[in-house]
C-alpha positions in Angstrom: 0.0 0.0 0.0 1.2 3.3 -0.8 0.0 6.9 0.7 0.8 10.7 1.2 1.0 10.5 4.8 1.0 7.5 7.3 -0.4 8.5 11.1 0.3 6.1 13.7 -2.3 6.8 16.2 -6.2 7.4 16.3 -6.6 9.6 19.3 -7.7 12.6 18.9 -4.2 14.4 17.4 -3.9 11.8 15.2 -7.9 12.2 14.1 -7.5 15.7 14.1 -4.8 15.7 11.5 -6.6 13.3 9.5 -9.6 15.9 9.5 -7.1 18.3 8.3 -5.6 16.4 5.6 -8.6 15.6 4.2 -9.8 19.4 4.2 -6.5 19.7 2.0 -7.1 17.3 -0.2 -4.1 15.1 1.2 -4.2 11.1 0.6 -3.6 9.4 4.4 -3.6 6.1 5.9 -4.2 6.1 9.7 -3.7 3.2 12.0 -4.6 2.2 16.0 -3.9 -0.6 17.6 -7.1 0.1 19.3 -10.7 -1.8 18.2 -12.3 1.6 18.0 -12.5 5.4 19.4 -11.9 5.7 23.1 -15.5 4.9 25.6 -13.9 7.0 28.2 -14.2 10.4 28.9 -10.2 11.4 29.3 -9.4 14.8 28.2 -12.5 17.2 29.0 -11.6 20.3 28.0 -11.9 21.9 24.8 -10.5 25.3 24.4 -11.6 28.4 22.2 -8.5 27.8 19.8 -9.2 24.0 19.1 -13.3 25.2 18.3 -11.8 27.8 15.9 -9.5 25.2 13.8 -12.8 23.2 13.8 -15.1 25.9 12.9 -12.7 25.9 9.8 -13.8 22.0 8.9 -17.9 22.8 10.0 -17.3 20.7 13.3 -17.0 23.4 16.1 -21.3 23.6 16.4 -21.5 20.0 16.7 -18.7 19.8 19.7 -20.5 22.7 21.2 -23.6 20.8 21.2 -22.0 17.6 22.8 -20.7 19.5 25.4 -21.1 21.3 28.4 -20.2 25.6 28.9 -18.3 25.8 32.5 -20.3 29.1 33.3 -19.2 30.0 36.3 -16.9 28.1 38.9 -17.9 27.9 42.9 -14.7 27.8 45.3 -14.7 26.3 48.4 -12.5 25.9 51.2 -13.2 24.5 54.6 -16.5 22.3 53.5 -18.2 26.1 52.9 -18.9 28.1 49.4 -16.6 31.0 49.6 -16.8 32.6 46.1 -17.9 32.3 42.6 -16.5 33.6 39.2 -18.5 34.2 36.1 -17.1 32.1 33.4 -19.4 31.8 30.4 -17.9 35.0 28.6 -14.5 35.5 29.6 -13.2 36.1 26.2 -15.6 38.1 24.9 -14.8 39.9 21.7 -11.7 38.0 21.5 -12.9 34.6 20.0 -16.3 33.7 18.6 -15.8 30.7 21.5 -15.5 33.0 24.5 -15.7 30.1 26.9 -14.3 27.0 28.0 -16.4 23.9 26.5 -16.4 20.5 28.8 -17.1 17.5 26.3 -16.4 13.9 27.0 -12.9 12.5 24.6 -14.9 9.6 23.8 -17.6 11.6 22.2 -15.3 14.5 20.7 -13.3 11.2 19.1 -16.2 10.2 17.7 -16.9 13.3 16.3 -13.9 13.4 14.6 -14.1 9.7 13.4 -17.2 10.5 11.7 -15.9 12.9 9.6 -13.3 11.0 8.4 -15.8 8.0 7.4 -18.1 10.8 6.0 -15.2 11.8 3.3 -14.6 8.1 2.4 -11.9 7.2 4.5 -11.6 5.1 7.8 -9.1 4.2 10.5 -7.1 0.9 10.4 -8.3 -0.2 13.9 -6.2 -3.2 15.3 -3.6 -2.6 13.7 0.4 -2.0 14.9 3.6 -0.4 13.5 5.9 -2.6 14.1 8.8 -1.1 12.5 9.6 1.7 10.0 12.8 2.9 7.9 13.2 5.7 6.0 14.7 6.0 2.6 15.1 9.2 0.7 11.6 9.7 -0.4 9.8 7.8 1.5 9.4 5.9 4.8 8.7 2.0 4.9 6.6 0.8 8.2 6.0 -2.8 8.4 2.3 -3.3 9.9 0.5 -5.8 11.5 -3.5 -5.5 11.0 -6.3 -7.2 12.7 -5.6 -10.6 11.6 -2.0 -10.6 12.6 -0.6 -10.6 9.2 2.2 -8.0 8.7 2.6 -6.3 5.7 4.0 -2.8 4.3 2.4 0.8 3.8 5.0 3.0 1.9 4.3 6.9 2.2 6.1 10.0 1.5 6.1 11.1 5.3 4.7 9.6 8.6 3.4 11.1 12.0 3.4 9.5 15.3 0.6 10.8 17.3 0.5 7.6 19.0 0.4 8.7 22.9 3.1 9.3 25.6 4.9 5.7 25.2 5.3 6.2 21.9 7.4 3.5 19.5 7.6 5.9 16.7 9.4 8.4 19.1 11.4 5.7 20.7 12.3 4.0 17.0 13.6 7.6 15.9 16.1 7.6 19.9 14.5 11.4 20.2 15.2 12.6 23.9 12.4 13.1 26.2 13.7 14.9 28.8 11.8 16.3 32.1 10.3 15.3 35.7 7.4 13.3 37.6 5.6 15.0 40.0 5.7 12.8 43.1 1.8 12.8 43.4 -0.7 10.4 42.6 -3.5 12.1 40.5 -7.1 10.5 40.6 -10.0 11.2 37.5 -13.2 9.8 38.3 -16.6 9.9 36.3 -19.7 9.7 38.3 -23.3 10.8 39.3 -23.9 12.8 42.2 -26.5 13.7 44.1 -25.5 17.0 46.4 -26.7 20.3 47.1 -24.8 22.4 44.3 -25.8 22.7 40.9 -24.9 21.7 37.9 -24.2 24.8 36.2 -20.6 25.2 37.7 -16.6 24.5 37.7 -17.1 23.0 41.5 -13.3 23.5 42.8 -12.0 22.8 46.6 -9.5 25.1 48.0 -6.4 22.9 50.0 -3.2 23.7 51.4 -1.6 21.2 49.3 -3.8 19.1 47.7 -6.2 19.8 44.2 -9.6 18.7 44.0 -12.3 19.4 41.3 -15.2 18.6 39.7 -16.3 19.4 36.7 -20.0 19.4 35.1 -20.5 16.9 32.2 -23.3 16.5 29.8 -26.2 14.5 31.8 -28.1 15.8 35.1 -25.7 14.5 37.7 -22.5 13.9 35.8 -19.2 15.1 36.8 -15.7 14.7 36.4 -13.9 14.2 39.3 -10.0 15.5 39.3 -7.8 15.5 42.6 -4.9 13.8 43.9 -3.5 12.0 46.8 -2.0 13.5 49.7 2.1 13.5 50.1 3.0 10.2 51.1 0.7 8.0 49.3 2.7 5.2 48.7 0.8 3.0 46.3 1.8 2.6 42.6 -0.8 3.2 39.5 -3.1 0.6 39.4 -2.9 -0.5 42.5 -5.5 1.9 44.0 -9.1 0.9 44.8 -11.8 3.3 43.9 -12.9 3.7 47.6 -9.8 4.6 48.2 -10.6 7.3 46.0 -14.1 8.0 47.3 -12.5 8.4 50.5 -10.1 10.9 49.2 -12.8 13.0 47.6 -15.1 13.5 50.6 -12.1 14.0 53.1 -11.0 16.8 50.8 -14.3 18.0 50.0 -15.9 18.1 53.4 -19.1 18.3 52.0 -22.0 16.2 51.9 -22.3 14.3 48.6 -23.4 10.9 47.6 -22.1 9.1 44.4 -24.5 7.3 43.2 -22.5 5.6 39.8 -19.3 5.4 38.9 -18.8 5.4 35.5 -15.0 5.1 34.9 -12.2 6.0 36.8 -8.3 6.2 36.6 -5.2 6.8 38.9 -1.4 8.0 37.5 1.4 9.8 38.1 2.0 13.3 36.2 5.4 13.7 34.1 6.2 16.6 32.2 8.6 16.2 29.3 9.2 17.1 25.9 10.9 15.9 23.2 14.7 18.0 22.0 12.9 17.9 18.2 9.6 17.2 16.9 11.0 15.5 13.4 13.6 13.3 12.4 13.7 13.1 8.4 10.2 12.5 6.6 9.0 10.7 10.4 7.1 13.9 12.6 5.8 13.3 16.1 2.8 15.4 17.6 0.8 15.2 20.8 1.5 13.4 23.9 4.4 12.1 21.6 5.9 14.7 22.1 5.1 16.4 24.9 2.9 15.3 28.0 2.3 17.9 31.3 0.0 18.1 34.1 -3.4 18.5 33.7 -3.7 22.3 34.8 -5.5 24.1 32.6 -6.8 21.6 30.4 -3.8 22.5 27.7 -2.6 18.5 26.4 -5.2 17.2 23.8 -5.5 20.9 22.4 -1.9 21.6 21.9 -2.0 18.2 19.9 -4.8 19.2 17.6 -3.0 22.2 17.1 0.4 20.3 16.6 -1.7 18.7 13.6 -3.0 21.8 12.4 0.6 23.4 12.3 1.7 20.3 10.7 -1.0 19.7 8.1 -0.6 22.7 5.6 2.8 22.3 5.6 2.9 18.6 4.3 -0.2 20.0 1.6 2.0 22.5 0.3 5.0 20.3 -0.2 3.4 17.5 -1.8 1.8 19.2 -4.3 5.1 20.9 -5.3 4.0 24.6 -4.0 6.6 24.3 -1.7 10.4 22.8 -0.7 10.7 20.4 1.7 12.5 23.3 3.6 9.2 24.7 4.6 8.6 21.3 6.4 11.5 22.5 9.1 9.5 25.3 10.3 7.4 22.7 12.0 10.2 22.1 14.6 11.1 25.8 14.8 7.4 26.6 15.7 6.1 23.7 17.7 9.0 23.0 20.0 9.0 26.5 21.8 5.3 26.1 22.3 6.4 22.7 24.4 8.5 24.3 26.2 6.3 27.0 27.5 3.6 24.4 27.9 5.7 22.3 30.4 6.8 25.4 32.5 3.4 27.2 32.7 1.3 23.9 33.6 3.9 23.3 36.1 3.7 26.7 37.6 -0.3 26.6 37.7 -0.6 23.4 39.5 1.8 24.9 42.0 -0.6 28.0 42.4 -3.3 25.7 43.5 -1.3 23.1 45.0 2.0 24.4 46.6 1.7 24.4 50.4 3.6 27.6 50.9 1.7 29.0 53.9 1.8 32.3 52.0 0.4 31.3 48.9 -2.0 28.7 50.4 -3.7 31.3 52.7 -3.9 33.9 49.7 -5.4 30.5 47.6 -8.0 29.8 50.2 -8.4 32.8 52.7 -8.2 35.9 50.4 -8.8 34.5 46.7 -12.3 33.2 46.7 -14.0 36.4 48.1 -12.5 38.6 45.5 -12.4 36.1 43.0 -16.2 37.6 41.4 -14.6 40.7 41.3 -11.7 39.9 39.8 -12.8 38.6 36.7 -15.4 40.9 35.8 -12.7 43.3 35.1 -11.9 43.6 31.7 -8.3 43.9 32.0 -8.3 40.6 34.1 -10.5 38.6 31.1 -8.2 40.0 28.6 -5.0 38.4 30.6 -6.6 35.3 31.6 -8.7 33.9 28.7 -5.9 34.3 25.7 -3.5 32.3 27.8 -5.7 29.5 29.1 -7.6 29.2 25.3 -4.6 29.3 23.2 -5.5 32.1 21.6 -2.0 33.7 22.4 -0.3 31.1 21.1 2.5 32.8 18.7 5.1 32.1 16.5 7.0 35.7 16.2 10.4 35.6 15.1 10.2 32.8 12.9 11.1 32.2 9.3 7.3 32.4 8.4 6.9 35.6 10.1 7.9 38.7 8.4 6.7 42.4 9.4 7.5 45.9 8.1 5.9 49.4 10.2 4.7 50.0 13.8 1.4 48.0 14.5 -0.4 46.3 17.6 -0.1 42.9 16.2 2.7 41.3 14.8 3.8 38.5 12.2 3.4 35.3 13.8 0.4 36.4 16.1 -3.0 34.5 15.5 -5.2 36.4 13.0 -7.4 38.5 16.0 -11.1 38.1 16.1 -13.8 41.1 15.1 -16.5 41.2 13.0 -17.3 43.0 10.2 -21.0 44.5 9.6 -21.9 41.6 12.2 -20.2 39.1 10.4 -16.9 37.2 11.9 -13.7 37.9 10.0 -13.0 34.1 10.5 -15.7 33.9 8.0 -13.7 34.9 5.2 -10.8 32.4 5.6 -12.1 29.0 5.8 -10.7 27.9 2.6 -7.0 26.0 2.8 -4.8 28.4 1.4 -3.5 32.1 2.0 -5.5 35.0 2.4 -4.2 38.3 1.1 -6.1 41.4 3.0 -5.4 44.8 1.7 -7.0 47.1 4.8 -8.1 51.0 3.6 -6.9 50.2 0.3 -7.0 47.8 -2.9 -4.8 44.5 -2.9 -2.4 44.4 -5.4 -2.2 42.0 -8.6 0.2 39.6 -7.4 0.6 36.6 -9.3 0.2 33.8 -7.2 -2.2 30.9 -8.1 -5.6 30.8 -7.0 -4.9 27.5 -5.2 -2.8 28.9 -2.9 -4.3 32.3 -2.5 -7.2 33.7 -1.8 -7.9 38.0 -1.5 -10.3 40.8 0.3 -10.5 43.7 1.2 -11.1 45.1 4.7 -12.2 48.9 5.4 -10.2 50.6 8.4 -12.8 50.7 11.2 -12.4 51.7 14.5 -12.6 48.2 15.9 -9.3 47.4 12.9 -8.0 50.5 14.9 -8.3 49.5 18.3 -6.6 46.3 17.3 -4.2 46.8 14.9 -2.6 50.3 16.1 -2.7 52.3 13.1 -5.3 54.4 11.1 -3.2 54.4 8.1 -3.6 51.4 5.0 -1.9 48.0 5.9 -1.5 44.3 4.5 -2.1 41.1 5.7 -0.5 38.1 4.8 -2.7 35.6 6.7 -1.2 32.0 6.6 -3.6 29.0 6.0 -3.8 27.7 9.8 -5.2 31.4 10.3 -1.5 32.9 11.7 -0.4 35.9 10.5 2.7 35.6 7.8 3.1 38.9 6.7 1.6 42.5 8.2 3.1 45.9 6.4 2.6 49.0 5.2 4.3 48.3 2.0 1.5 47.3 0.1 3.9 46.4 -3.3 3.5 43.3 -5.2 7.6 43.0 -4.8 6.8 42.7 -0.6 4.4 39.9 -1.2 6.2 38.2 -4.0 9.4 38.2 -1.5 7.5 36.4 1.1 6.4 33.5 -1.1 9.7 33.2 -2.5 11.7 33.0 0.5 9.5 32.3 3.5 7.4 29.6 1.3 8.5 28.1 -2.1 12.4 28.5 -1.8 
């Protein structure tokens, strides 16, 4: 069998790229050693950025609807309801997603799946890389399938989303350096039957321990994340779920009563990432490359968007629009964002677990009865929600990102979110290629093909004001994953022609 692209992995990095390939038009095999999409709920949390790159594909309404908006979340400390903080809006006006969305893996997987058998393709299920070499234009992986015969699937390049033991990474001897936190986490999945509602982020305020739950589609459903206390010597697997009912009403110290327990799990937190995300035509993304604690509900969306980074890049090059060179930006834009991942999960989980007495009086004693306050204030939302959605997610400095003049936002910064005449700019820019914007002024006659360029025009508004910094004409150079490539107030064909010959097709 031969193919464009071979994933090795069905979770939902490795479904999410296939989504993307098939938007660009990309031939893909994808393989799981797994019978189907994941029953279990997992990762919860879907952030603004991911519903964006879906809203691209027609997928982000559906999530929305399998989900659950955290509105608001309750703190408590000391068995009593201390605070509460109004959630639903947080990033309004900075994404059409101005929220957090709480959706079950197994059912986001599904999603996902189903587009992919919708567009006439399917996952390999049962099926296992055993090994792979790579030749000059092409890598070789040796497969077993469901029936245990092996055979061989030759394509161009290969991916390994497949999870935080990953072969493909281990095959390629990629570093994946880092630490373990010494705690034992706990997820649980259960109906409850307590006082609170279910319209909330429920989360209990420790000196040293974390403990939340979090509201899942159904009446009584929750998601139940905390972790042991210092001490706990038992290894993963090992642990009985009373152990962790015990746990979560001794932490809690409220009255609650679970009634079913749907699914639960015990581990141990590392964070790592890898020193490179590619080795030759072989590309990892996801927990493959990077794994972290849980804080912030960050993993599973930094994977999509792994894919996302990924996917245009291996379009452009296979069709010829490209050189392989362009491929290496992946690397030079991906790995910093691991980095930064592992350090500022890290530090989170430390502001609501590290038992400083200092910080843990402030974290249960000051912070929940100014917490309402807090976040109604605009300069609070506007710190808060880019860095928890991804939306501030950049890649400035790059080799993609080029910038001439004085603005507010630069090369390598997300395309920002406003509407125009009550329509969202986003609307513009769902097809797979480049979109030219000339702001306050006509774009120029460059001669780039239609299939890798599309054009607008923009009028300077006060909102394009406010944002961008300037009242004065402007281009945009807006990259296919929706990042801005170019922003200047040269508005020449030679400026635009320059980028696509040295940024993209050199």
């Amino acid at each position: 069998m031969k193919t464009d692209v071979l994933i090795i992995g069905a979770g939902p990095t490795g479904l999410a790229l296939a989504c993307q390939l098939i938007r660009y038009g990309v031939e893909f095999v994808i393989i799981d050693k797994k019978e189907t999409t994941t029953p279990y709920s997992k990762a919860v949390g879907v952030q603004a950025r991911t519903l964006e790159i879906y809203e691209q594909m027609g997928l982000a309404d559906e999530l929305v609807a399998l989900g659950t908006i955290a509105e608001r979340t309750r703190l408590f400390a000391g068995g009593k309801l201390r605070g509460e903080a109004q959630f639903s809006e947080l990033g309004k006006g900075l994404s059409p997603y101005p929220f957090v969305l709480i959706v079950e893996q197994g059912k986001h997987e599904k999603l996902l799946y189903d587009h992919i058998r919708s567009h006439g393709h399917d996952v390999q299920w049962q099926a296992e890389l055993l090994t792979f070499e790579q030749a000059e234009h092409e890598v070789n992986a040796e497969i077993r399938d469901a029936h245990g015969g092996a055979r061989t699937i030759t394509a161009k390049y290969m991916v390994g989303g497949d999870g935080a033991k990953s072969p493909v990474r281990r095959a390629l001897g990629l570093e994946f350096s880092g630490s373990t936190f010494d705690r034992m986490f706990y997820v649980a999945d259960v109906d409850i039957d307590w006082e609170f509602g279910h319209d909330a982020l429920q989360v209990f305020l420790m000196k040293n321990s974390l403990l939340a739950f979090f509201p899942m589609t159904g009446e009584k459903q929750y998601r139940i994340v905390g972790t042991f206390p210092e001490g706990f010597a038992k290894d993963e697997g090992e642990v009985l779920y009373d152990e962790i009912e015990e746990q979560i009403k001794t932490d809690s110290e409220v009255e609650l009563d679970i009634t079913k327990v749907n699914w639960f799990s015990t581990y141990r937190v590392h964070t790592r990432h890898v020193d490179k995300f590619s080795v030759g035509r072989v590309f990892l993304a996801g927990d493959s490359a990077h794994i972290h604690s849980p804080a912030g509900g960050q993993g599973m969306n930094t994977g999509i968007q792994d894919g996302y980074n990924l996917a245009w890049k291996l379009s452009f090059v296979l069709r010829g629009d490209a050189s392989d060179i362009l491929l290496s930006t992946y690397n030079e834009e991906r790995l910093p964002i691991a980095r930064l991942l592992t350090r500022t999960t890290d530090r989170f989980f430390g502001l609501v677990a590290d038992p400083s007495p200092l910080l843990a009086f402030a974290r249960i004693w000051v912070f929940p009865y100014i917490a309402s306050f807090l976040f109604s204030l605009e300069v609070v939302k506007r710190f808060v929600f880019p860095r928890i959605s991804q939306i501030m997610i950049n890649y400035r400095g790059r080799a993609l990102s080029r910038e001439s003049g004085k603005f507010s936002v630069h090369a390598g910064d997300r395309m920002p979110y406003f509407l125009i005449d009550g329509e969202s700019v986003y609307d513009g820019m769902r097809d797979a290629k480049f979109h030219l914007i000339a702001f306050g002024d006509e774009v120029p006659e460059v001669s780039i093909p239609d299939e890798m360029l599309d054009r607008g025009e923009i009028p300077i508004t006060p909102e394009v004001i406010r944002i961008f910094g300037t009242d004065q004409p402007f281009l945009l150079l807006v990259r296919p994953d929706n990042y801005i490539g170019l922003i200047s107030n040269d508005m020449s064909v030679e400026m635009i022609s320059a980028y696509f010959e040295e940024a993209v097709t050199s």
